[in-house]
Each structure stands twice: as structure tokens, then as C-alpha cells.
DRENPA-3360 file (N, C-alpha, C; in nm, 2 decimals, always signed):
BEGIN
1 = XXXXXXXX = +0.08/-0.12/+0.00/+0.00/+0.00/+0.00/+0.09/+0.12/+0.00 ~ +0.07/+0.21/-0.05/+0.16/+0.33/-0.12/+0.09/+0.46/-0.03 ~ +0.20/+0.51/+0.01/+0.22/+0.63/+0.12/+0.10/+0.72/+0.07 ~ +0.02/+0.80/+0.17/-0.03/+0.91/+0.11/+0.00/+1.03/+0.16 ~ +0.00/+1.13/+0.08/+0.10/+1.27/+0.17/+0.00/+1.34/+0.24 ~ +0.06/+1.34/+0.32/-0.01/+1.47/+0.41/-0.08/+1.60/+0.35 ~ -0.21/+1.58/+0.37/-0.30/+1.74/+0.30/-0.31/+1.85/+0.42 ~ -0.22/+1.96/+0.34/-0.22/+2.07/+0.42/-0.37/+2.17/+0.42;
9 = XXXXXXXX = -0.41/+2.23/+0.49/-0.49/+2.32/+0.46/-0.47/+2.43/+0.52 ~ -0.55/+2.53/+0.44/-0.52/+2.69/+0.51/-0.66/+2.73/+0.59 ~ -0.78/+2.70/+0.52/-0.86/+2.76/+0.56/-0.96/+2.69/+0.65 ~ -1.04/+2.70/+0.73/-1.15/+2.62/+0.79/-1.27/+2.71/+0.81 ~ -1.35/+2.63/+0.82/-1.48/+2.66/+0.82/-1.53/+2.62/+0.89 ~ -1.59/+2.71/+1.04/-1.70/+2.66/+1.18/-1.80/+2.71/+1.14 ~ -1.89/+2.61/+1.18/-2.03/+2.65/+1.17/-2.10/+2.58/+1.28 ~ -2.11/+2.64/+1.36/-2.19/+2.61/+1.51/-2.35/+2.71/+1.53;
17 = XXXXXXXX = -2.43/+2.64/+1.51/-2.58/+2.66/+1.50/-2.61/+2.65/+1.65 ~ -2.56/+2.74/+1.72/-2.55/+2.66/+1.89/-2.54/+2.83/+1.98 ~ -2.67/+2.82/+2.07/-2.63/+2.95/+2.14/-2.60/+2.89/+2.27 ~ -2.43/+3.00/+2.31/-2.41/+2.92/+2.44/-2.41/+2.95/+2.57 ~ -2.55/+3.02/+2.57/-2.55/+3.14/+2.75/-2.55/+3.07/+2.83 ~ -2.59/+2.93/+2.84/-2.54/+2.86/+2.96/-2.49/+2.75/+2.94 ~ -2.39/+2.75/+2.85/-2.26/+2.68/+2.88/-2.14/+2.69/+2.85 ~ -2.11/+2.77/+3.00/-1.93/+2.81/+3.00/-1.85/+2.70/+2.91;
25 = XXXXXXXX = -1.85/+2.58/+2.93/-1.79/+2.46/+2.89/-1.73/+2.48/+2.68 ~ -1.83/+2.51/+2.66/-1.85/+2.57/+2.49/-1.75/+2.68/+2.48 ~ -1.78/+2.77/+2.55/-1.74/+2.89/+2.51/-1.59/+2.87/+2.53 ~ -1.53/+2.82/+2.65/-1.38/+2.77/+2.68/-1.32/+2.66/+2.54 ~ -1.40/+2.60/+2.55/-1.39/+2.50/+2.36/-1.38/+2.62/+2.23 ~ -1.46/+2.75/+2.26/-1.48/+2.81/+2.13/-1.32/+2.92/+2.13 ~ -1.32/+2.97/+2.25/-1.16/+3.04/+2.25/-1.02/+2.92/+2.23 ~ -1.05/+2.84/+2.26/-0.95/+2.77/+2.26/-0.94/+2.69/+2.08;
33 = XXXXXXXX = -1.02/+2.69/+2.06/-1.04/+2.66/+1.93/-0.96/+2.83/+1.81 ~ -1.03/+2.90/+1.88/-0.95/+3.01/+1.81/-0.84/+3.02/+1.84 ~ -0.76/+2.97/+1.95/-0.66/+3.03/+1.97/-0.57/+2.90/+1.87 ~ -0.64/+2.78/+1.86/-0.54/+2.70/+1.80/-0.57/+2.71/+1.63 ~ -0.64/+2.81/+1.59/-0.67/+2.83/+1.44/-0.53/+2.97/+1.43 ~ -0.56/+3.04/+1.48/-0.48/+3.17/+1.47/-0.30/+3.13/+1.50 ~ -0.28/+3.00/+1.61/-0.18/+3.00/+1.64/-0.13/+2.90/+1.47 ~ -0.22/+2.82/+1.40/-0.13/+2.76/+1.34/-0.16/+2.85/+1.18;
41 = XXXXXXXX = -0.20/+2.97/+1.20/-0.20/+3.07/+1.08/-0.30/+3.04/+0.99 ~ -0.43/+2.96/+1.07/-0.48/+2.94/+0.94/-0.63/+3.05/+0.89 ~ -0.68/+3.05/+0.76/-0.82/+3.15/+0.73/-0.94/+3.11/+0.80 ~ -1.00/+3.14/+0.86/-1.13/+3.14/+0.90/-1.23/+3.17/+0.84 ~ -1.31/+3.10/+0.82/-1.47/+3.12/+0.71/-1.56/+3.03/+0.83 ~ -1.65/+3.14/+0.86/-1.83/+3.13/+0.92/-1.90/+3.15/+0.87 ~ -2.07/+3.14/+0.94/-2.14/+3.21/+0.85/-2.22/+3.36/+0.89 ~ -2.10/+3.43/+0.93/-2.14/+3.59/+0.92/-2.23/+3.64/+1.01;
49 = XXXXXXXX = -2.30/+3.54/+1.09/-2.39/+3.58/+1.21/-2.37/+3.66/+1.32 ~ -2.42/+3.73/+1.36/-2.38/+3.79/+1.54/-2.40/+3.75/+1.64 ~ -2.41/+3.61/+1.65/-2.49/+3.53/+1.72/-2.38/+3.40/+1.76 ~ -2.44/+3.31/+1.87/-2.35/+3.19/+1.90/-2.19/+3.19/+1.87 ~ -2.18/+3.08/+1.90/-2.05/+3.01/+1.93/-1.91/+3.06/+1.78 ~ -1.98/+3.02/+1.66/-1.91/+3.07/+1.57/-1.88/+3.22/+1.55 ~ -1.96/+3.32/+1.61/-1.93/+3.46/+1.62/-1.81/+3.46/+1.72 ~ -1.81/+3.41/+1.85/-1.73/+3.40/+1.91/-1.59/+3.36/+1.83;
57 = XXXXXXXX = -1.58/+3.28/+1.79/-1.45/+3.19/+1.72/-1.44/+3.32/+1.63 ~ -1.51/+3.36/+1.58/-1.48/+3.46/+1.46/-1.40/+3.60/+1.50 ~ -1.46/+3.65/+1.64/-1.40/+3.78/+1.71/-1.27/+3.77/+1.75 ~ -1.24/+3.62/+1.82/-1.13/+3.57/+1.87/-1.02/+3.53/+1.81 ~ -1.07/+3.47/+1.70/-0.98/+3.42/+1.60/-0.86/+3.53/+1.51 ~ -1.00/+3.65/+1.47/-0.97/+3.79/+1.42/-0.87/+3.88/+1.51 ~ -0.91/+3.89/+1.60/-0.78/+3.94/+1.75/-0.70/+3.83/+1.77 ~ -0.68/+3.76/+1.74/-0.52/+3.68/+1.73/-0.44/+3.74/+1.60;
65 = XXXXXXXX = -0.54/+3.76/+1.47/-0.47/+3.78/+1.37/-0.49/+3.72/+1.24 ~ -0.59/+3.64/+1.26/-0.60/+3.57/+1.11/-0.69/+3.65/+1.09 ~ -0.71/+3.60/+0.95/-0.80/+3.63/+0.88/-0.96/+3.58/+0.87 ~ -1.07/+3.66/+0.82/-1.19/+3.55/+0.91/-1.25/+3.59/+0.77 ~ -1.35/+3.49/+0.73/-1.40/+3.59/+0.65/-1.57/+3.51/+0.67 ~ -1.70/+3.63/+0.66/-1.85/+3.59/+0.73/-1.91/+3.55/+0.58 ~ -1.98/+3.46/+0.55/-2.06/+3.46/+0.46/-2.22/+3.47/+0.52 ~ -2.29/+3.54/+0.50/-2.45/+3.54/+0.53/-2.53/+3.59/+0.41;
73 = XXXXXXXX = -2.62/+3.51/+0.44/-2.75/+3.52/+0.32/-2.76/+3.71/+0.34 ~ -2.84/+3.73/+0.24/-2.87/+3.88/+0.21/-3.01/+3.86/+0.33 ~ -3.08/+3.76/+0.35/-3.24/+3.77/+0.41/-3.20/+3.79/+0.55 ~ -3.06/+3.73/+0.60/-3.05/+3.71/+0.75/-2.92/+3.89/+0.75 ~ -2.89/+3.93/+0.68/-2.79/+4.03/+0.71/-2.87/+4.15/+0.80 ~ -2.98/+4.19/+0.81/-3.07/+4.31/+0.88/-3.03/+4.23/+1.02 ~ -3.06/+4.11/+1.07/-3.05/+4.05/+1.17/-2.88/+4.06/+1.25 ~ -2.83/+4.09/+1.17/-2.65/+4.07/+1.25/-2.58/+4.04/+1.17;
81 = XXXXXXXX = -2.47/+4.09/+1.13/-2.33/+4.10/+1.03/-2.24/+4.15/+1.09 ~ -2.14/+4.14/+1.00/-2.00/+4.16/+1.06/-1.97/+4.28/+1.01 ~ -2.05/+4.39/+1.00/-2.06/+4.51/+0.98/-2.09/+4.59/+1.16 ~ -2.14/+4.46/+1.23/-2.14/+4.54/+1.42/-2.04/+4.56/+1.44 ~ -1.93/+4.47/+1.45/-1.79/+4.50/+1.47/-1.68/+4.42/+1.41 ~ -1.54/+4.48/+1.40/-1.46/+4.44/+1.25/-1.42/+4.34/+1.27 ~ -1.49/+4.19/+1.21/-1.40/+4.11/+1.28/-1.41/+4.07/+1.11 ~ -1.30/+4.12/+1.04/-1.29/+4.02/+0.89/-1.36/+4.06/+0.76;
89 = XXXXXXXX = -1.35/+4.01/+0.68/-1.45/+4.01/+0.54/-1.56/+3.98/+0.55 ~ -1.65/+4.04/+0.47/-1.82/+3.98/+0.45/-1.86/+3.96/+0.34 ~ -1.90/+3.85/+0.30/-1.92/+3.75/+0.14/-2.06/+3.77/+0.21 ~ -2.18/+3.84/+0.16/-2.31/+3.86/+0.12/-2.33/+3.81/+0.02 ~ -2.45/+3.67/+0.00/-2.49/+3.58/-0.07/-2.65/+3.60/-0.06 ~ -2.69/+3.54/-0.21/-2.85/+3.55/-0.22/-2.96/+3.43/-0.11 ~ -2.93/+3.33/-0.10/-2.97/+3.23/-0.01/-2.91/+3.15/+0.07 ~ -2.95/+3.08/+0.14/-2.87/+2.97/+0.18/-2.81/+2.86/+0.13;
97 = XXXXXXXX = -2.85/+2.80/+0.01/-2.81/+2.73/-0.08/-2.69/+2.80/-0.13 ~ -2.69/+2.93/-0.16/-2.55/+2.98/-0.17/-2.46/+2.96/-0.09 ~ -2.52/+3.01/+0.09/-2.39/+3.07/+0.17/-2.33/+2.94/+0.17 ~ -2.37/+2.80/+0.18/-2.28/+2.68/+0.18/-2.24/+2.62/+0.06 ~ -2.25/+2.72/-0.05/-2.15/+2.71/-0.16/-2.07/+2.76/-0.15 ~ -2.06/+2.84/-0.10/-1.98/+2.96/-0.09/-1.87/+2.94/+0.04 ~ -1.89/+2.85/+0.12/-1.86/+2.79/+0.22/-1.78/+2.66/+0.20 ~ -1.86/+2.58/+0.10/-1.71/+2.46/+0.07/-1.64/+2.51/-0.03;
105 = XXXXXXXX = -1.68/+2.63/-0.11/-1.53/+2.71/-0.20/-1.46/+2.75/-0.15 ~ -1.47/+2.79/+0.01/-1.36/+2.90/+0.06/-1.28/+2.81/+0.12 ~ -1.35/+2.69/+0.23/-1.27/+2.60/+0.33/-1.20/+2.47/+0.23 ~ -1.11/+2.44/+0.36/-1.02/+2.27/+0.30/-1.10/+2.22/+0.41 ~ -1.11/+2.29/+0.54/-1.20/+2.20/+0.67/-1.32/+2.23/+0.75 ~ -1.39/+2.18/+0.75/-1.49/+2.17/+0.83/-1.51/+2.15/+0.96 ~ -1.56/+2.26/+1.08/-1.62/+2.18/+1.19/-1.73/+2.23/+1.23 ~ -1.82/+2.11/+1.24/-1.96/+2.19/+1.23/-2.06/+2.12/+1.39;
113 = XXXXXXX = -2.12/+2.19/+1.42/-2.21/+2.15/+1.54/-2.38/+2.18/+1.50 ~ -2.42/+2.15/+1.50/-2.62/+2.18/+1.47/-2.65/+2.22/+1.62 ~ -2.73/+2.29/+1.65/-2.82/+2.27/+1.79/-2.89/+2.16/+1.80 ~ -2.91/+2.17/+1.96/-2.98/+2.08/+2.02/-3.10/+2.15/+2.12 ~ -3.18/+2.16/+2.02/-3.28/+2.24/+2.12/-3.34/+2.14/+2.24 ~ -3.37/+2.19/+2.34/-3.45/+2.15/+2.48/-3.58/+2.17/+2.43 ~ -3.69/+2.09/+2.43/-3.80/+2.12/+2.45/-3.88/+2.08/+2.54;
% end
């Protein structure tokens, strides 16, 4: 069986659909997560929200020094962008079908979380 080389990547892509007011536990995952994106120089791609766990990664990540960049649908942009405060570029898209086009063109990686809503 014949070696396979090692695939480098530059960019990653969080997408955490997850709000985290009561769970410190996340949020210590979500800094620390930025800090190990920024320390190993790599691009940051979210999806542009001002909300949860990925805005977080995105603020953090941005104040270490990479680069971040928000993709959000044009329907959700009145709701929160990265126009509140500077954390990176903003790739404004017509739907959501786009913003996660637009999302495996920018990333080599993925890490993604869904909510878990309580009802």
C-alpha cells in the first residue's frame, strides 16, 4: 500500500448553530479553538452571524490575527453582520443554498455543530 502525503490546509470553516449562555464549557472550547486556528495561521470562514458560538470563534480568532471571513444570506444580514464590529470580510450571498457554496469554495475543513434544542 503506497504512502499518502499529508494534505495541508489553510482555511477552515466553523459553523456552530448553537447558542451558548449557559454553557461556559463551549465557550472555553470556542476560545480555545481560536486560539489554536490563529496560532497555526490558518483562514477562518463562518457564516457571518452575530450570534453563538461561531461569532465568538470569529471575534477571537480575528484578534489573534488571522483572517476571518463571514458569509450570510442577504435575508438574514438586517438580523447581524459583521458590519457590528470588525472582525474580517463579508461575502453577502442571495440564499442559503449559496452561503454553503460559498462555504465549501472557501474551506479545506470543516467543523460543524447543529443545535440541540430542549423542549
Amino acid at each position: 500500500m503506497a504512502a499518502t502525503p499529508n494534505r495541508q490546509f489553510k482555511n477552515i470553516c466553523v459553523f456552530y448553530g448553537f447558542d451558548y449562555d449557559k454553557h461556559k464549557e463551549f465557550v472555553e472550547a470556542a476560545i480555545d479553538l481560536s486560539r489554536r486556528i490563529a496560532e497555526r495561521k490558518l483562514h477562518l470562514v463562518y457564516g457571518g452571524g452575530n450570534r453563538g458560538l461561531s461569532k465568538l470563534v470569529s471575534e477571537d480568532t480575528f484578534v489573534r490575527g488571522s483572517q476571518v471571513l463571514g458569509i450570510i444570506p442577504r435575508a438574514l444580514k438586517p438580523l447581524g453582520s459583521l458590519s457590528d464590529s470588525p472582525t474580517g470580510e463579508e461575502l453577502v450571498v442571495s440564499c442559503m443554498q449559496e452561503r454553503i457554496t460559498e462555504m465549501l469554495n472557501h474551506a479545506d475543513a470543516f467543523i460543524l455543530k447543529m443545535a440541540e434544542y430542549e423542549m
